[in-house]
TORPA-4810 file (N, C-alpha, C, O; in nm, 3 decimals):
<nodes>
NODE_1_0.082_-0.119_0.000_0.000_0.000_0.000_0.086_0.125_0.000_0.054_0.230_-0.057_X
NODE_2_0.209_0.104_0.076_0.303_0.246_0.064_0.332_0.237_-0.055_0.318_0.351_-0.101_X
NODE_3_0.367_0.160_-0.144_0.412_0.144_-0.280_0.298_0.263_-0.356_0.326_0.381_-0.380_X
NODE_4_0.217_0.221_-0.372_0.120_0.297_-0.438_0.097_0.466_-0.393_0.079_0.565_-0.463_X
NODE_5_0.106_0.452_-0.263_0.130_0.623_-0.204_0.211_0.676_-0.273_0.183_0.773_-0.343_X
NODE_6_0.310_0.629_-0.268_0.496_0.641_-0.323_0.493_0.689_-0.527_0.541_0.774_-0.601_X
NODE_7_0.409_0.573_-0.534_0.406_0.586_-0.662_0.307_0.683_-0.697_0.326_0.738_-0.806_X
NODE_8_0.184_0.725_-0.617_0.119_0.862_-0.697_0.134_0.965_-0.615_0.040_1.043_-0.599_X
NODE_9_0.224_0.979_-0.565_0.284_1.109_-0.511_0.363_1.136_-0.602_0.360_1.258_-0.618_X
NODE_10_0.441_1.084_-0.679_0.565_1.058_-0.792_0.503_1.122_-0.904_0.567_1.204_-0.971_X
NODE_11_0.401_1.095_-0.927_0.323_1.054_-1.042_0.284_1.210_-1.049_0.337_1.286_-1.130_X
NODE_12_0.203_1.243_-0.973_0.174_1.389_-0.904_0.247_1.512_-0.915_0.239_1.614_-0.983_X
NODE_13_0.330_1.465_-0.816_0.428_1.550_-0.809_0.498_1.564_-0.938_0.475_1.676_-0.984_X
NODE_14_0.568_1.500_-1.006_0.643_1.525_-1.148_0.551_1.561_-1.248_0.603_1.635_-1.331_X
NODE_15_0.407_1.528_-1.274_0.322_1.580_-1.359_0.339_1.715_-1.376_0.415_1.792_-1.436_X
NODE_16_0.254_1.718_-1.313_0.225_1.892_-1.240_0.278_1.878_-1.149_0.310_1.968_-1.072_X
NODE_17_0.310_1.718_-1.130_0.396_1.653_-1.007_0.310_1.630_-0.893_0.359_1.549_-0.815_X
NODE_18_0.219_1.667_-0.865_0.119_1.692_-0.731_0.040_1.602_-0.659_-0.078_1.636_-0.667_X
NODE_19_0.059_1.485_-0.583_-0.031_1.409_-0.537_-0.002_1.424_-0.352_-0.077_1.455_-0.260_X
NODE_20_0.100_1.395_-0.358_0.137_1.398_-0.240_0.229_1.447_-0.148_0.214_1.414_-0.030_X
NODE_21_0.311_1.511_-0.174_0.401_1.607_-0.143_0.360_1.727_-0.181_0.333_1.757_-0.297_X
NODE_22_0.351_1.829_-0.047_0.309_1.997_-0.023_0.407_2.033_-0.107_0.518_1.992_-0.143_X
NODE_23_0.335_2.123_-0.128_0.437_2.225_-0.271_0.508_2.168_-0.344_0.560_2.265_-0.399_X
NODE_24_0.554_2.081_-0.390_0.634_1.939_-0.446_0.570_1.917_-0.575_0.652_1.935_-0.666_X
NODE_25_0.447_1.884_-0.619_0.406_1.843_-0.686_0.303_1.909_-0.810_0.246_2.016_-0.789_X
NODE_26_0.290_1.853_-0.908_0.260_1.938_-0.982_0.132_1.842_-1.069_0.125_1.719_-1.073_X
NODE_27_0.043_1.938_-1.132_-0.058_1.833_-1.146_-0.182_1.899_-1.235_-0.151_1.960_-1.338_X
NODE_28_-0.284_1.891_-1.206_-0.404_1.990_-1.327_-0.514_2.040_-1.291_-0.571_1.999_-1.190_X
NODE_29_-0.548_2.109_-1.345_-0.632_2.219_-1.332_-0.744_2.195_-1.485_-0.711_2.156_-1.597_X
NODE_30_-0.825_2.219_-1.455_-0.883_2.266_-1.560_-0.950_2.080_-1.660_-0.941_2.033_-1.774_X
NODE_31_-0.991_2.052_-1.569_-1.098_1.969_-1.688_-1.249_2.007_-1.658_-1.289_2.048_-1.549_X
NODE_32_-1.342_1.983_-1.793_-1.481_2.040_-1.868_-1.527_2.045_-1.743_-1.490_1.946_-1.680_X
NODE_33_-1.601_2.127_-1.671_-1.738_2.098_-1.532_-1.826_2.016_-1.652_-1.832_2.029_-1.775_X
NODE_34_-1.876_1.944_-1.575_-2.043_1.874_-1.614_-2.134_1.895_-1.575_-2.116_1.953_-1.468_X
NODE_35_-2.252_1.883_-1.599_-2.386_1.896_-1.525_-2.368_1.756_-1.403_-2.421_1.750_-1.292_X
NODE_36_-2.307_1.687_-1.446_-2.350_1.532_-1.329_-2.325_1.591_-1.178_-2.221_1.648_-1.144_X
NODE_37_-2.429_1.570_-1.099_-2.388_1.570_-0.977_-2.294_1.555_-0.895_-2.217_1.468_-0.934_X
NODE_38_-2.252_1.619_-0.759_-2.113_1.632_-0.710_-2.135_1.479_-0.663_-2.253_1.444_-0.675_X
NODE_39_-2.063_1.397_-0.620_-2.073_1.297_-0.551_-2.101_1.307_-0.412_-2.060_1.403_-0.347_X
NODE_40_-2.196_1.174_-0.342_-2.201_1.196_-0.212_-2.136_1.181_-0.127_-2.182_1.097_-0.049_X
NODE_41_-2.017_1.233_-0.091_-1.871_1.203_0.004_-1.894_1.261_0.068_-1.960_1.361_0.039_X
NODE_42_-1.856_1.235_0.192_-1.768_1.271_0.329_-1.674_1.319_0.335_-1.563_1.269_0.315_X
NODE_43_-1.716_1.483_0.381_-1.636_1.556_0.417_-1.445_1.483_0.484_-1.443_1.405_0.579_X
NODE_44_-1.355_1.513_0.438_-1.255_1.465_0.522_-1.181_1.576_0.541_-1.173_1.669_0.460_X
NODE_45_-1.102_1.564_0.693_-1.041_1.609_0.681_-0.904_1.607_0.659_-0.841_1.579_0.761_X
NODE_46_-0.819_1.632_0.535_-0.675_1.601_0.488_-0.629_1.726_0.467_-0.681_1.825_0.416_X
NODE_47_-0.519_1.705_0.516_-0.445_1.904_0.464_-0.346_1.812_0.344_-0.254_1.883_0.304_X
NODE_48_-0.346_1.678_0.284_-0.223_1.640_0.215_-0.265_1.562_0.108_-0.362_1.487_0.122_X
NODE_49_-0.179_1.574_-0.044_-0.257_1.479_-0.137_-0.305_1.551_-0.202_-0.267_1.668_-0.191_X
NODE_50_-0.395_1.522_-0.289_-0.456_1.575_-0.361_-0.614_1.676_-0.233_-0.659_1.786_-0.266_X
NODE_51_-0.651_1.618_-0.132_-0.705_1.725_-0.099_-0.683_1.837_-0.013_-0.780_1.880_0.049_X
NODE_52_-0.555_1.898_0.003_-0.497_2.003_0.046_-0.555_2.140_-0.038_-0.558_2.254_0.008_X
NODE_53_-0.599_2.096_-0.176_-0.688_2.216_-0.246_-0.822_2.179_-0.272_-0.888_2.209_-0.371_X
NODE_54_-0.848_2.129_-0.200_-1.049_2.137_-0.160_-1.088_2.260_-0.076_-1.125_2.248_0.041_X
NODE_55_-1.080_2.370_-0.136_-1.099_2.517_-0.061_-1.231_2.501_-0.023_-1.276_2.607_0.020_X
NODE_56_-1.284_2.441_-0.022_-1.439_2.431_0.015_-1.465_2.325_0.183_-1.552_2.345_0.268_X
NODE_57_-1.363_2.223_0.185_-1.367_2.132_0.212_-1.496_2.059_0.245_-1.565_2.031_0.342_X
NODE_58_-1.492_2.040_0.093_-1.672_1.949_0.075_-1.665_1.813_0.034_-1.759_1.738_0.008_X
NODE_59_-1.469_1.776_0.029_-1.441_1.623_0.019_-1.416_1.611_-0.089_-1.351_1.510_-0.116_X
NODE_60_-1.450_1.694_-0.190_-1.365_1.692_-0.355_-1.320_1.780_-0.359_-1.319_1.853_-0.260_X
NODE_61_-1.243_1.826_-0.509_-1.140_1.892_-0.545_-1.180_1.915_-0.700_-1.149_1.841_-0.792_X
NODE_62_-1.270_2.055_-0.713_-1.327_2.090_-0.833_-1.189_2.086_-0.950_-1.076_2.061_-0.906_X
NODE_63_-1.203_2.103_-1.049_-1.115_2.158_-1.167_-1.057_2.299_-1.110_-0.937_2.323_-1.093_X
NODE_64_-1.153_2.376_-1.086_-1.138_2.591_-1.055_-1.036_2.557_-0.928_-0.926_2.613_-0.934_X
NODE_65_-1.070_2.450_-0.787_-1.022_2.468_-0.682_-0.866_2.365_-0.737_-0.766_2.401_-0.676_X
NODE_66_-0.850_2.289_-0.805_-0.718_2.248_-0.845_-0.647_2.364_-0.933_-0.526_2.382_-0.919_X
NODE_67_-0.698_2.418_-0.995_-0.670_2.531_-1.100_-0.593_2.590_-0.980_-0.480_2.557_-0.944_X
NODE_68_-0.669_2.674_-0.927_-0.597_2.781_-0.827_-0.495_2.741_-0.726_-0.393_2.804_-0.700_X
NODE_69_-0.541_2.608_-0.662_-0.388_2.553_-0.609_-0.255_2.534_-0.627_-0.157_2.548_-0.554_X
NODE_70_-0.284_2.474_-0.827_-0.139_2.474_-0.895_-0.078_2.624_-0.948_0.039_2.658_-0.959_X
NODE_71_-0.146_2.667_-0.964_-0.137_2.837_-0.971_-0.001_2.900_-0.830_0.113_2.948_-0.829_X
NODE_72_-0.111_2.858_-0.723_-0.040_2.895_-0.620_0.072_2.815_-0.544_0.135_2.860_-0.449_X
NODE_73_0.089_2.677_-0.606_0.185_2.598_-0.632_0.349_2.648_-0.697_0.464_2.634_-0.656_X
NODE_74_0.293_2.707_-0.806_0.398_2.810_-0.898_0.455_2.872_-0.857_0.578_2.869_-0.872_X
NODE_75_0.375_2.984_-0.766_0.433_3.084_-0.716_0.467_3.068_-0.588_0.473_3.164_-0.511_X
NODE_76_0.496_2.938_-0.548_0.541_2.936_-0.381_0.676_2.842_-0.450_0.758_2.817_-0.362_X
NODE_77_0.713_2.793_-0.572_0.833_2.739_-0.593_0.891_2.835_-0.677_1.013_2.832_-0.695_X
NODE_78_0.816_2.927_-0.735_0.932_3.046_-0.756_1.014_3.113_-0.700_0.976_3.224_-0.664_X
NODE_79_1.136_3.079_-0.675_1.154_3.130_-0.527_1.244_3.266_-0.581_1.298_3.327_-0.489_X
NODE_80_1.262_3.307_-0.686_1.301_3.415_-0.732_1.211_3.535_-0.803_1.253_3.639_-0.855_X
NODE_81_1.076_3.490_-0.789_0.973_3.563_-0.835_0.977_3.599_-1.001_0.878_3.648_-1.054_X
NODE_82_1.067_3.578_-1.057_1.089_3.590_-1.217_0.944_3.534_-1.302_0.932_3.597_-1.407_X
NODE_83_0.854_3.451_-1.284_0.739_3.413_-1.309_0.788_3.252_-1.366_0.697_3.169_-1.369_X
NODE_84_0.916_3.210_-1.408_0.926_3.051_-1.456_1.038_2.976_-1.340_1.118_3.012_-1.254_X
NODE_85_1.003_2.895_-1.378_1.072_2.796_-1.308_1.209_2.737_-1.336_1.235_2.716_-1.455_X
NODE_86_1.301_2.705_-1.246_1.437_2.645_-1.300_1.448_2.538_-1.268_1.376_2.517_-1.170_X
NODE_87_1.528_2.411_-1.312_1.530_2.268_-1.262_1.535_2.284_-1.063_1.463_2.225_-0.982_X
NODE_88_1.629_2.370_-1.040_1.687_2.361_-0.912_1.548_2.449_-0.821_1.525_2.412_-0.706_X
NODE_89_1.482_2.538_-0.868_1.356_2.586_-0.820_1.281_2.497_-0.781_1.235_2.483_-0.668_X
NODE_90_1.260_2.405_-0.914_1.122_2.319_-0.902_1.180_2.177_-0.790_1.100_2.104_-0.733_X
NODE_91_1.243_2.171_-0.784_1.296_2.030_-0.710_1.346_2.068_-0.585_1.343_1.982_-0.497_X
NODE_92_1.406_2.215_-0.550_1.455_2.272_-0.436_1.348_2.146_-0.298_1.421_2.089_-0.217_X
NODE_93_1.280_2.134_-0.293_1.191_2.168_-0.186_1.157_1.933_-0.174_1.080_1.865_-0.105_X
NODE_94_1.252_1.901_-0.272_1.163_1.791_-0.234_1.271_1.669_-0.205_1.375_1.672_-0.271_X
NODE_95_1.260_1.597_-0.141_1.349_1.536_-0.015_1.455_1.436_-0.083_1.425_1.366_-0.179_X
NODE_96_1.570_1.437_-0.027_1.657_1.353_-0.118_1.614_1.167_-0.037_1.546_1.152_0.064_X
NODE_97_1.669_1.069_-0.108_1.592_0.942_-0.049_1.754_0.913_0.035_1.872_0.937_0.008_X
NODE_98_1.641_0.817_0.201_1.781_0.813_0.292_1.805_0.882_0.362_1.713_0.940_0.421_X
NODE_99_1.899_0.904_0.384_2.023_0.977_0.490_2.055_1.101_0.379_2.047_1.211_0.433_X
NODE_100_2.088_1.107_0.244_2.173_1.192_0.191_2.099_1.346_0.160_1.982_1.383_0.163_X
NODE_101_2.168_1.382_0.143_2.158_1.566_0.114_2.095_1.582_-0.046_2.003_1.651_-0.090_X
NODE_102_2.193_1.480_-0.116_2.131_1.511_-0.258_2.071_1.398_-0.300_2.082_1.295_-0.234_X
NODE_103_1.988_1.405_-0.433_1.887_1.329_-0.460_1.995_1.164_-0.517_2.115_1.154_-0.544_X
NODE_104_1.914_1.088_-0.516_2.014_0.963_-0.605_2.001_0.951_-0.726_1.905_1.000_-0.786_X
NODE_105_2.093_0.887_-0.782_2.134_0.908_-0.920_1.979_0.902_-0.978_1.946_1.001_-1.045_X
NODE_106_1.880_0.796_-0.960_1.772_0.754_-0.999_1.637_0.868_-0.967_1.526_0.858_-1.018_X
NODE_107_1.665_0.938_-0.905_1.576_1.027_-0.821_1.616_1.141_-0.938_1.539_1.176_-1.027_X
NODE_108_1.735_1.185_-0.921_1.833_1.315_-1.033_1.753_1.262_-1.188_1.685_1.335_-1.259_X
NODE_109_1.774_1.166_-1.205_1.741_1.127_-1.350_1.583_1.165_-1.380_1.536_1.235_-1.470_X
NODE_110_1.524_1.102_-1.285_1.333_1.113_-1.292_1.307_1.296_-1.324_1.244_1.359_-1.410_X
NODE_111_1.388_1.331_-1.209_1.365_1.510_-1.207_1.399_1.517_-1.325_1.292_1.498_-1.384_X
NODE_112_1.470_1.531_-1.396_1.537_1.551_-1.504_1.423_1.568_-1.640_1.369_1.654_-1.709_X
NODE_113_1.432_1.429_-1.624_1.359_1.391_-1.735_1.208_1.414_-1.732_1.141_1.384_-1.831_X
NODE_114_1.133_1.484_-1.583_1.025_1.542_-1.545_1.042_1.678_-1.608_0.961_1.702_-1.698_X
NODE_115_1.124_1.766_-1.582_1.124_1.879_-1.631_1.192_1.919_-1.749_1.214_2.038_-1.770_X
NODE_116_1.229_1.821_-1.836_1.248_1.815_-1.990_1.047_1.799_-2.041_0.966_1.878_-2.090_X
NODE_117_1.043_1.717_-2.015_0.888_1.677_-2.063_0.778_1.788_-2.035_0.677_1.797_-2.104_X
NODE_118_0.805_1.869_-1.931_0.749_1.997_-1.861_0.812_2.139_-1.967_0.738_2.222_-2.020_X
NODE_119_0.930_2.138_-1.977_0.981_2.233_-2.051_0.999_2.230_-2.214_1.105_2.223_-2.277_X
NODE_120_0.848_2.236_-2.270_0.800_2.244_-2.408_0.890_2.323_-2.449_0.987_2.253_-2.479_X
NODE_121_0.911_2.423_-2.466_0.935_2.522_-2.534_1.106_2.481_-2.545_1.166_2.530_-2.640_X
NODE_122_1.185_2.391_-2.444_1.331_2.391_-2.416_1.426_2.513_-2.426_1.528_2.514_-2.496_X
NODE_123_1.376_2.630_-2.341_1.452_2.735_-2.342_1.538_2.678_-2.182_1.648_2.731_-2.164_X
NODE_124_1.496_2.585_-2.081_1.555_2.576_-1.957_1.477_2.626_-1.838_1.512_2.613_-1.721_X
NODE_125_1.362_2.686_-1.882_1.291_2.674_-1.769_1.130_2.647_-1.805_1.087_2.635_-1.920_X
NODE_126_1.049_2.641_-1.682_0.876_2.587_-1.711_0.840_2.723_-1.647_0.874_2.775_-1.541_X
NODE_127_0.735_2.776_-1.781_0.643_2.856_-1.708_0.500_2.811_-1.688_0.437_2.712_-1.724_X
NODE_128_0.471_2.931_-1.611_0.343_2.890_-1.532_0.285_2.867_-1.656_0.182_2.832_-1.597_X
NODE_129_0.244_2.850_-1.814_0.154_2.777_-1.890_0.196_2.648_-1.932_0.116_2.559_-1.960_X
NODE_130_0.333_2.634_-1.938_0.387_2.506_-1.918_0.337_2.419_-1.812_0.286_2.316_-1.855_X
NODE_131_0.337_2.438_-1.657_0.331_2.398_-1.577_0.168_2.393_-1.570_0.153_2.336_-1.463_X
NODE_132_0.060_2.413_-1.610_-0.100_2.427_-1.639_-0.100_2.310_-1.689_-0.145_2.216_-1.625_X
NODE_133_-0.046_2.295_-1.819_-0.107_2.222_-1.927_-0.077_2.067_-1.846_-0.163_1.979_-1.836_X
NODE_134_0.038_2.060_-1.803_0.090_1.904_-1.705_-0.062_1.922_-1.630_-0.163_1.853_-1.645_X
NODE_135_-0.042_2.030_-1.551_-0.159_2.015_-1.416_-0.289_1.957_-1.473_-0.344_1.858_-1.426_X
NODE_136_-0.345_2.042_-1.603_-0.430_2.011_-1.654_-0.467_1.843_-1.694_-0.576_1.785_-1.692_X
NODE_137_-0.334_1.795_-1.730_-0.333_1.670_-1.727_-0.357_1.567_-1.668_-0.415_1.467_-1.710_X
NODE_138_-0.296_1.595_-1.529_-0.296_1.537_-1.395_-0.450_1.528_-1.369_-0.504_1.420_-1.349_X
NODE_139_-0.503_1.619_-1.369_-0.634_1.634_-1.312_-0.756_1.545_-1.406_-0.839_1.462_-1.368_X
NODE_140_-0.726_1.601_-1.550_-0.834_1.497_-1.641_-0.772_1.301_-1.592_-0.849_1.205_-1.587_X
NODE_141_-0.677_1.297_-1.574_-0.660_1.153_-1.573_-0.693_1.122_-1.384_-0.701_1.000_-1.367_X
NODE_142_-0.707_1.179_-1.286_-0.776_1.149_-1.215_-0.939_1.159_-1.202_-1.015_1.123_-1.113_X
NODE_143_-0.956_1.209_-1.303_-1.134_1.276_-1.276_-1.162_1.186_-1.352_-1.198_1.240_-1.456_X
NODE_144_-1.169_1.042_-1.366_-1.244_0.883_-1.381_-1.316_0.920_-1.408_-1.307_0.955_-1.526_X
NODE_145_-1.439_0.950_-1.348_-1.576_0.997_-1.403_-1.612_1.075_-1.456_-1.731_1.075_-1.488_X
NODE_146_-1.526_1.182_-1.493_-1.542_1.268_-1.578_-1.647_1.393_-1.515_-1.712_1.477_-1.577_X
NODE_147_-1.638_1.374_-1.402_-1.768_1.453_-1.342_-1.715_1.588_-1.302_-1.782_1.644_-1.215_X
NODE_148_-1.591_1.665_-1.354_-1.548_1.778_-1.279_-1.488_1.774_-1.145_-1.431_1.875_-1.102_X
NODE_149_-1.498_1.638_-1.057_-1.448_1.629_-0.942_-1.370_1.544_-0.893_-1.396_1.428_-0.926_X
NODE_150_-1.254_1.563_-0.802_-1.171_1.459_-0.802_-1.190_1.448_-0.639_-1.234_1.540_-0.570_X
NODE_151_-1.154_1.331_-0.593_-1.061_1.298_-0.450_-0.990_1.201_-0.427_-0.965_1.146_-0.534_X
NODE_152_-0.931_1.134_-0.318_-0.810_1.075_-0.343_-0.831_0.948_-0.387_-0.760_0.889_-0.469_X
NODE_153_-0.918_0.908_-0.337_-0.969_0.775_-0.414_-1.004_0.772_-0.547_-1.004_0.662_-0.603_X
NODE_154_-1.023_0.836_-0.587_-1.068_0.813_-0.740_-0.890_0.849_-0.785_-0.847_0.776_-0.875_X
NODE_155_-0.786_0.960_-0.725_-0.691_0.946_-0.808_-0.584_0.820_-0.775_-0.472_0.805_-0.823_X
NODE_156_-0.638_0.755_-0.700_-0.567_0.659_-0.601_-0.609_0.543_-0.714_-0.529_0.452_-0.735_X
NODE_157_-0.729_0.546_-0.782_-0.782_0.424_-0.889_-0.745_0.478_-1.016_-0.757_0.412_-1.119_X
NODE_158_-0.694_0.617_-1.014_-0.661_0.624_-1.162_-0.529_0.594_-1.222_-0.500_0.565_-1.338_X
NODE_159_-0.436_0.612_-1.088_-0.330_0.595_-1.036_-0.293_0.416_-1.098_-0.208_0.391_-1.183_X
NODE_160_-0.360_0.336_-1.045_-0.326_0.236_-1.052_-0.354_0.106_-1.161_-0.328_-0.014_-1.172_X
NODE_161_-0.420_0.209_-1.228_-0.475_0.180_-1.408_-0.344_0.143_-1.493_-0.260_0.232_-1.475_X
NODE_162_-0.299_0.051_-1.572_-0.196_0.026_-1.649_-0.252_0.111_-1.735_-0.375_0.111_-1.741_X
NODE_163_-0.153_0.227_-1.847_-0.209_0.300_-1.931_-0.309_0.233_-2.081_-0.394_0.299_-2.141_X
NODE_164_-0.277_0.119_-2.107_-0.342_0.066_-2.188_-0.527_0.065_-2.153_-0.629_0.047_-2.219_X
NODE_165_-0.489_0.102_-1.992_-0.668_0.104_-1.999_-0.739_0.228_-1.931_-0.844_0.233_-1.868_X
NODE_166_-0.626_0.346_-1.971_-0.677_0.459_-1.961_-0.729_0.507_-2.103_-0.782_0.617_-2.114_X
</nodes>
């Protein structure tokens, strides 16, 4: 079961990057609202994960309330206020594995190759529309139902979908 935490915190976080690690992660904003009803959930309370941006805390996590989280995601890893992001910006903040200071070779590589895939344009850094369109991503592939609403369970099942049957 930690495996799977592990793995869509990863998943999250390097997207838009965002599942499970505060400010760490990166992820989406912005899929269609529907008419379908909100689901009937239980309120929880989580400050971590994907519902740390349930500004409502009504137990989901609209498209608008992920929108504005990764937004404000951006601008709390900008740590130079310039408006884009640098490899060492975006990763500053997220924990090396172990005992060590810096990330492992395997950890260095993932970042890497997270913010190549993030940095469309390959000038060397992600801006905040760069960093949307991932989020945006993140979010349609947890919202299963397509209903405008996410929570952790549903990204916890989208999570664990082999892509052939997304």
């Amino acid at each position: 079961m930690s495996k799977i935490a592990l793995i869509a915190t990863a998943l999250l976080m390097m997207a838009g990057s965002a599942l499970a690690a505060p400010d760490n992660a990166q992820a989406s904003p912005s899929a269609p609202a529907t008419t379908a009803a909100p689901k009937a959930a239980t309120p929880r309370s989580s400050s971590g994960g994907v519902m740390r941006y349930d500004a409502n805390k009504d137990g989901t996590v609209t498209a608008e309330e992920w929108k504005t989280g990764q937004q404000a995601r951006f601008k709390s890893l900008d740590a130079n206020g310039d408006g884009k992001l640098s490899q060492d910006e975006m990763y500053a903040r997220t924990p090396a594995v172990g005992n060590s200071i810096l990330p492992s070779d395997s950890q260095a590589s993932r970042q890497s190759g997270n913010f190549q895939r993030l940095d469309t344009d390959r000038d060397g850094f992600v801006t905040l529309t760069e960093f949307m369109v991932q989020a945006d991503r993140n979010f349609a592939r947890c919202d299963t139902d397509r209903n405008g609403r996410i929570d952790t369970a549903e990204c916890r099942q989208a999570l664990q979908r082999k892509p052939a049957e997304r």
